[in-house]
C-alpha positions as CSV (number, residue, x, y, z in Angstrom):
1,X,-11.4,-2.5,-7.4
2,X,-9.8,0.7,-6.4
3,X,-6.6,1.0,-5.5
4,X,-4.2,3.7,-3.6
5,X,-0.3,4.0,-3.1
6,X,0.2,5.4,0.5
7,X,3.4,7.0,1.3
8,X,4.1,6.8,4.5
9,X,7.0,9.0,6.9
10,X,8.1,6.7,9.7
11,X,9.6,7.7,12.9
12,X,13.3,7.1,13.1
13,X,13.6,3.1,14.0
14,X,10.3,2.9,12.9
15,X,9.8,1.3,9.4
16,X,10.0,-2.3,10.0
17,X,7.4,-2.0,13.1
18,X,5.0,-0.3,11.1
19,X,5.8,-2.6,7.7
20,X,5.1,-6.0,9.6
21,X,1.5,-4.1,10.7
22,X,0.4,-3.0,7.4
23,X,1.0,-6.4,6.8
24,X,-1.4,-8.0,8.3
25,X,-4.3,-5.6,7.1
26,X,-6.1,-7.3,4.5
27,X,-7.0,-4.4,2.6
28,X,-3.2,-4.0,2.3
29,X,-1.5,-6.4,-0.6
30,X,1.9,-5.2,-0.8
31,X,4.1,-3.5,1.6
32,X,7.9,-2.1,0.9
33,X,10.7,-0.5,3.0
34,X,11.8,2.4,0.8
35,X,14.6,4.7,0.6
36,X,14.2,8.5,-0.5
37,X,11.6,11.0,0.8
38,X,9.3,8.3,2.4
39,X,9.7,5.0,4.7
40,X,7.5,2.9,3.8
41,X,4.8,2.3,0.6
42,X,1.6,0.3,1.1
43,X,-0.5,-0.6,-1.6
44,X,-4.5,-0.3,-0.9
45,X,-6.7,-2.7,-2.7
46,X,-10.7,-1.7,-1.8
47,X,-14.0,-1.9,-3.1
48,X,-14.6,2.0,-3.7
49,X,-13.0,5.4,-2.7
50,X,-14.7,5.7,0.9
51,X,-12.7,2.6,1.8
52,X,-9.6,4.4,1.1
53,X,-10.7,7.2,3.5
54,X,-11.4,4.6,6.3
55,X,-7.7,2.6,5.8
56,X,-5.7,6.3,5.4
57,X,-7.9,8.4,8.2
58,X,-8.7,5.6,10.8
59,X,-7.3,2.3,10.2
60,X,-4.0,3.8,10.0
61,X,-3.7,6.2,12.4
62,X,-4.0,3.5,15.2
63,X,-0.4,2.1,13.5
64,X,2.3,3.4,16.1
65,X,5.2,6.2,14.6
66,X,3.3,7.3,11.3
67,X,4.3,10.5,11.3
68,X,3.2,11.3,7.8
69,X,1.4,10.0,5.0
70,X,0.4,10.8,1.3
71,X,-1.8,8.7,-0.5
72,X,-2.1,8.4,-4.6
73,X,-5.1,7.1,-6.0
74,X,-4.5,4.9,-9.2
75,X,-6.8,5.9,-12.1
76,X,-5.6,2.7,-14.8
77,X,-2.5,-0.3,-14.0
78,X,-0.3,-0.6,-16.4
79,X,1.6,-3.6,-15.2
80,X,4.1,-5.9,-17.8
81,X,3.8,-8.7,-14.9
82,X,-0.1,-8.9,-15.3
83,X,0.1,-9.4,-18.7
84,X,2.7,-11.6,-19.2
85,X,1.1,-13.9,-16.6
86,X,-2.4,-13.7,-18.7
87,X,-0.5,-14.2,-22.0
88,X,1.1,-17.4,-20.2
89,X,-2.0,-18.9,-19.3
90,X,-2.1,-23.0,-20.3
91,X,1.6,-23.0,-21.2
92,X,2.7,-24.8,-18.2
């Protein structure tokens, strides 16, 4: 599994509109409304690289007011919520 942060620049009004369609993509797990430099950050979960290229380069771009986007791609997760959900497995 690979996956990539996209930062995305919305056009002004525009965040929610292009939130609620990354959505509904299914390579696209989370989505957040984000203050700061950026608008919006998706989260890309794929297969390999070349699937990142077809999400960020096509995919995308047919999302209306995307001015701007800059994706990261994750080398290693280091996530304290995945392992404190394996460490409670069977406790319930």
């Amino acid at each position: 599994m690979v996956t990539a942060i996209v930062l995305i620049r919305a056009q002004h009004g525009r965040a929610k509109a292009i939130a609620e369609a990354l959505a509904d993509f299914p390579e696209i797990s989370e989505v957040y409304s984000v203050g700061g430099s950026y608008d919006v950050i998706a989260i890309v979960r794929v297969s390999k690289n070349e699937d990142i290229a077809t999400m960020v380069t096509e995919r995308m771009t047919h999302v209306a007011g995307i001015e701007r986007t800059e994706t990261l791609i994750a080398f290693k997760s280091f996530s304290r919520h995945d392992l404190e959900r394996v460490f409670s497995l069977g406790l319930d």
